[in-house]
OpenMM code with the backbone's topology and positions (N, CA, C; nanometers):
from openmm import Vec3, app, unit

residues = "UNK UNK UNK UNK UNK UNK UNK UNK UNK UNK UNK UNK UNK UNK UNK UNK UNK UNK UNK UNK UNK UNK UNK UNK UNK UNK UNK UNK UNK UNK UNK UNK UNK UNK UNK UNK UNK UNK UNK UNK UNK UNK UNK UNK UNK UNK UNK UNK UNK UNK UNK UNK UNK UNK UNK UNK UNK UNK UNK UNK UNK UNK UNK UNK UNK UNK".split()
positions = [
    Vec3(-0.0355, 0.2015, 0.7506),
    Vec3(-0.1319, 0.1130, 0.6894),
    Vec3(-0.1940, 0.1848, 0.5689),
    Vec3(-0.1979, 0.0952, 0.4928),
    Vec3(-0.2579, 0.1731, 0.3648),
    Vec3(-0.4085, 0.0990, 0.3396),
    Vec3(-0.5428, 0.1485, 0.2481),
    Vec3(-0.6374, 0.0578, 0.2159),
    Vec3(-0.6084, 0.0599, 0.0648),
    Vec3(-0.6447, -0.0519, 0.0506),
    Vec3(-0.6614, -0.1446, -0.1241),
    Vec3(-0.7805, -0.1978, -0.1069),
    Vec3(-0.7746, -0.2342, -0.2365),
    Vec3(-0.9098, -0.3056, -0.3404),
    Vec3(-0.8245, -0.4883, -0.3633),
    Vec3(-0.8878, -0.5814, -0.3519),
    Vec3(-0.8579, -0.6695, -0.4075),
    Vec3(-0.9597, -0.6940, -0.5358),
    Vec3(-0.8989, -0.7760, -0.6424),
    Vec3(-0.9569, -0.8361, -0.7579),
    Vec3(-1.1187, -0.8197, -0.7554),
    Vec3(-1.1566, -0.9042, -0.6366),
    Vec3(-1.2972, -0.8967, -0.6515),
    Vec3(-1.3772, -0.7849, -0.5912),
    Vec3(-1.3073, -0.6739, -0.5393),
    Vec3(-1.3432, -0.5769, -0.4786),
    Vec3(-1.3468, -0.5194, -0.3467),
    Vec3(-1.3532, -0.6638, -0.2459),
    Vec3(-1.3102, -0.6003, -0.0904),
    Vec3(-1.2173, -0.5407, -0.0699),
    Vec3(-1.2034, -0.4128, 0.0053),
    Vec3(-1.1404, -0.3535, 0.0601),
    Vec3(-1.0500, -0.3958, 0.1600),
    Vec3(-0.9464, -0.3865, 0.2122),
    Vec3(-0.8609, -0.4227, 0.3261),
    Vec3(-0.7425, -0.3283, 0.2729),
    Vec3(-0.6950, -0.3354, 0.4594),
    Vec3(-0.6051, -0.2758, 0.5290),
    Vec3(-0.4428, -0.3450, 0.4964),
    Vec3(-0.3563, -0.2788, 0.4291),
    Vec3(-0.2349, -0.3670, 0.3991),
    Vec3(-0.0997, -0.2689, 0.5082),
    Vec3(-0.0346, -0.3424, 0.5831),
    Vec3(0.0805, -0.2782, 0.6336),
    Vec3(0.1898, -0.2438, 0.5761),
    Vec3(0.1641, -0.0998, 0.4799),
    Vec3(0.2715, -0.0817, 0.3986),
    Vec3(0.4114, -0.1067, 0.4225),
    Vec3(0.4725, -0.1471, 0.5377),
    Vec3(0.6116, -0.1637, 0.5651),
    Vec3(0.6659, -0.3541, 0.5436),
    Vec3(0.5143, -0.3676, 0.5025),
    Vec3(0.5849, -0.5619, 0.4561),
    Vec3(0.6219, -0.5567, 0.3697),
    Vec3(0.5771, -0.4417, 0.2082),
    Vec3(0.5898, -0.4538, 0.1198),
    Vec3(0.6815, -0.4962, 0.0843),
    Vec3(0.7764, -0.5859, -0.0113),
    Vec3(0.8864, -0.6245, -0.0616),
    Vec3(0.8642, -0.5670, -0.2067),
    Vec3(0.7815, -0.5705, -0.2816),
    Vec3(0.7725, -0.5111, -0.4039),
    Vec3(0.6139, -0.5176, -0.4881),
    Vec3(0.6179, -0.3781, -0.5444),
    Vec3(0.4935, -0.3982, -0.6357),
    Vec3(0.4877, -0.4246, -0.7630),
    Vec3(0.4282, -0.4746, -0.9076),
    Vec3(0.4378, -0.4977, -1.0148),
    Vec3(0.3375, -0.4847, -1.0806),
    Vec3(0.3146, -0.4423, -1.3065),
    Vec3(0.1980, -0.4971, -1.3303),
    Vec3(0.2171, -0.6113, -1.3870),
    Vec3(0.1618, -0.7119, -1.3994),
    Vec3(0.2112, -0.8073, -1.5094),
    Vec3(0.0307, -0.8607, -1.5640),
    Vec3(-0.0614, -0.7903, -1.6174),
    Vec3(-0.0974, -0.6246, -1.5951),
    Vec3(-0.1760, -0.6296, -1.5001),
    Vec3(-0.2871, -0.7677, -1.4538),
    Vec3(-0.2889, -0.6939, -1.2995),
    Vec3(-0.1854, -0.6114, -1.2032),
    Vec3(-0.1892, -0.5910, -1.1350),
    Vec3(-0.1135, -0.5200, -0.9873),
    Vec3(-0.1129, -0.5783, -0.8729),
    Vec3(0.0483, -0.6492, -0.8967),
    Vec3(0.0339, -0.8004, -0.7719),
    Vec3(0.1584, -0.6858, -0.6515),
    Vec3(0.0868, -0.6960, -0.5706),
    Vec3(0.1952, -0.6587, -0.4417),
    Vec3(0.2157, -0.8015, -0.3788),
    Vec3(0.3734, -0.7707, -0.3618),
    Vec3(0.4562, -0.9259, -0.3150),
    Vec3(0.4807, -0.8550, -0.1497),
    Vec3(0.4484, -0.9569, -0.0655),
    Vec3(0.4942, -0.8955, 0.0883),
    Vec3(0.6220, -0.9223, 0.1258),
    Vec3(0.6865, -0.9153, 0.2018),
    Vec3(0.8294, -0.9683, 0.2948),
    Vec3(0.8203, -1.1279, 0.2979),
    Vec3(0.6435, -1.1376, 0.3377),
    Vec3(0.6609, -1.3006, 0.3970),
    Vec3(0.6716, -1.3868, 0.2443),
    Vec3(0.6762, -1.3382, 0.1233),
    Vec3(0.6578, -1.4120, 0.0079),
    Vec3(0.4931, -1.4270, -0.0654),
    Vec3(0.3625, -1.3442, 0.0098),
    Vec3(0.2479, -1.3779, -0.0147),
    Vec3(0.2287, -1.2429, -0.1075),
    Vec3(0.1317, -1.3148, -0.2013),
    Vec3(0.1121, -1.2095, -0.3516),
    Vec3(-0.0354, -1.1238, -0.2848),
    Vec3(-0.0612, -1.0463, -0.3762),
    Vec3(-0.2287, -1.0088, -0.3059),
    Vec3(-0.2326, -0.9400, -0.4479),
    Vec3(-0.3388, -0.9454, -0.5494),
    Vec3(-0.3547, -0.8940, -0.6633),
    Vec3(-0.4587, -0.7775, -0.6181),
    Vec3(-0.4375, -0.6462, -0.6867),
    Vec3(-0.5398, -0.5605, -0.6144),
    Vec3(-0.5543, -0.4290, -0.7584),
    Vec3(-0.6967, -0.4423, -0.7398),
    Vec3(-0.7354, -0.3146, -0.8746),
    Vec3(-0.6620, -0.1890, -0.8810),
    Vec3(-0.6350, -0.1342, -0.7540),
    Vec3(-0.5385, -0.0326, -0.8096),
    Vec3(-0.4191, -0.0159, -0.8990),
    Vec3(-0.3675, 0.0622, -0.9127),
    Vec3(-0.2398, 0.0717, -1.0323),
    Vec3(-0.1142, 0.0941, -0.9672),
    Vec3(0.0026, 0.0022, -0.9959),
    Vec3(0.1408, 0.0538, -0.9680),
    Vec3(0.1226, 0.1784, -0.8802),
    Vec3(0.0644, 0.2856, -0.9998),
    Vec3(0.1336, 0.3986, -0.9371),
    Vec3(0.0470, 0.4919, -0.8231),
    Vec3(-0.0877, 0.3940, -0.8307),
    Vec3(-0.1800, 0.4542, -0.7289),
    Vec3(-0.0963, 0.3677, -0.5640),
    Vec3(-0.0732, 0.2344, -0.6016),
    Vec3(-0.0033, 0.1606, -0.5005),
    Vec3(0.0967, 0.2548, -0.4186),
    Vec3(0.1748, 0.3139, -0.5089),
    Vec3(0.3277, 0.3491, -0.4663),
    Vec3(0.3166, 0.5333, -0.4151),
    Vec3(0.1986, 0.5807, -0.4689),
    Vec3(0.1365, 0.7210, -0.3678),
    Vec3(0.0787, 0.6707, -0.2532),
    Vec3(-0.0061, 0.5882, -0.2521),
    Vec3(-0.0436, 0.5739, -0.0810),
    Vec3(0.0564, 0.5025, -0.0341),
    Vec3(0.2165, 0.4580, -0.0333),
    Vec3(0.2905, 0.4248, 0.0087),
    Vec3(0.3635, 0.5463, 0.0644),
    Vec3(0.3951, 0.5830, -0.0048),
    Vec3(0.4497, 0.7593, -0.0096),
    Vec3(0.3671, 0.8207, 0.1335),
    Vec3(0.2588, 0.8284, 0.1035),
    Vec3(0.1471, 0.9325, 0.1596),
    Vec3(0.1710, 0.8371, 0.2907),
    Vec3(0.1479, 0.7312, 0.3480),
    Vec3(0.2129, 0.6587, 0.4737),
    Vec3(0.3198, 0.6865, 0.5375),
    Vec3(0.4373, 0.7285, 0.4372),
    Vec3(0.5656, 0.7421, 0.4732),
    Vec3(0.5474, 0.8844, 0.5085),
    Vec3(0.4809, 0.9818, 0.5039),
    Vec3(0.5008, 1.1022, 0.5233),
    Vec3(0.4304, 1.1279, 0.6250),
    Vec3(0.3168, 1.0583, 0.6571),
    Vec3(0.2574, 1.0492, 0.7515),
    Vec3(0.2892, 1.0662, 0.9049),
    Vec3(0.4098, 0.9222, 0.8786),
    Vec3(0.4606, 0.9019, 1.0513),
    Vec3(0.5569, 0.9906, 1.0323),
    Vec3(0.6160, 1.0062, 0.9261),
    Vec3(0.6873, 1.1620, 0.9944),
    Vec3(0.6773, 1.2731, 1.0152),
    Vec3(0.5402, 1.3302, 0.9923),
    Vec3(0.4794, 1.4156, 1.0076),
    Vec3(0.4779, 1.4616, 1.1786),
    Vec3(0.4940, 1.5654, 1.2443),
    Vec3(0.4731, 1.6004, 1.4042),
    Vec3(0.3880, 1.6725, 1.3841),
    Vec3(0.2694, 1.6581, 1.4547),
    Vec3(0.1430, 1.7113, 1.5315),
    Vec3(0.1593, 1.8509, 1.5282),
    Vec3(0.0188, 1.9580, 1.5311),
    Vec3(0.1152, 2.0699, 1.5919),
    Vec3(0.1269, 2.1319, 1.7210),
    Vec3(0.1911, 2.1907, 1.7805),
    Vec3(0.1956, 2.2079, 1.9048),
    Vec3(0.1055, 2.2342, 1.9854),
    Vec3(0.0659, 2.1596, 2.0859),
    Vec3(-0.0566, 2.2173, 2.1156),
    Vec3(-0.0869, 2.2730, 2.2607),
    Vec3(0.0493, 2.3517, 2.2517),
    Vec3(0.0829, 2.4398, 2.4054),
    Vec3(-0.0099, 2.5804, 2.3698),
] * unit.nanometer
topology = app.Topology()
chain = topology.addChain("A")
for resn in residues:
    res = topology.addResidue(resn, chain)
    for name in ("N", "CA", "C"):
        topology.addAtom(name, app.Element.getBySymbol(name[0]), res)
């Protein structure tokens, strides 16, 4: 799960694995799997690091804690 900004400023929780694609056209519209847009103040490339930073996340292992 990642957090974003929408247009007018609320914050919410997006499940980075719906993503189907991000764009600027120059807002920053993320398109989901299901076809729904969500325009959000961040940038492309702030979008596509906390995507990243998710993905590294769950693969990340704990450390041992024997």
């Amino acid at each position: 799960m990642i957090k974003l900004t929408r247009i007018n400023g609320e914050e919410f929780i997006l499940n980075a694995e719906m993503i189907q694609y991000v764009e600027a056209r120059p807002d920053t519209i993320v398109t989901l799997s299901s076809k729904e847009r969500v325009i959000v103040r961040e940038s492309v490339d702030e979008v596509v690091r906390r995507i990243i930073d998710y993905g590294r996340a769950l693969r990340t292992f704990p450390p041992d804690r024997m």
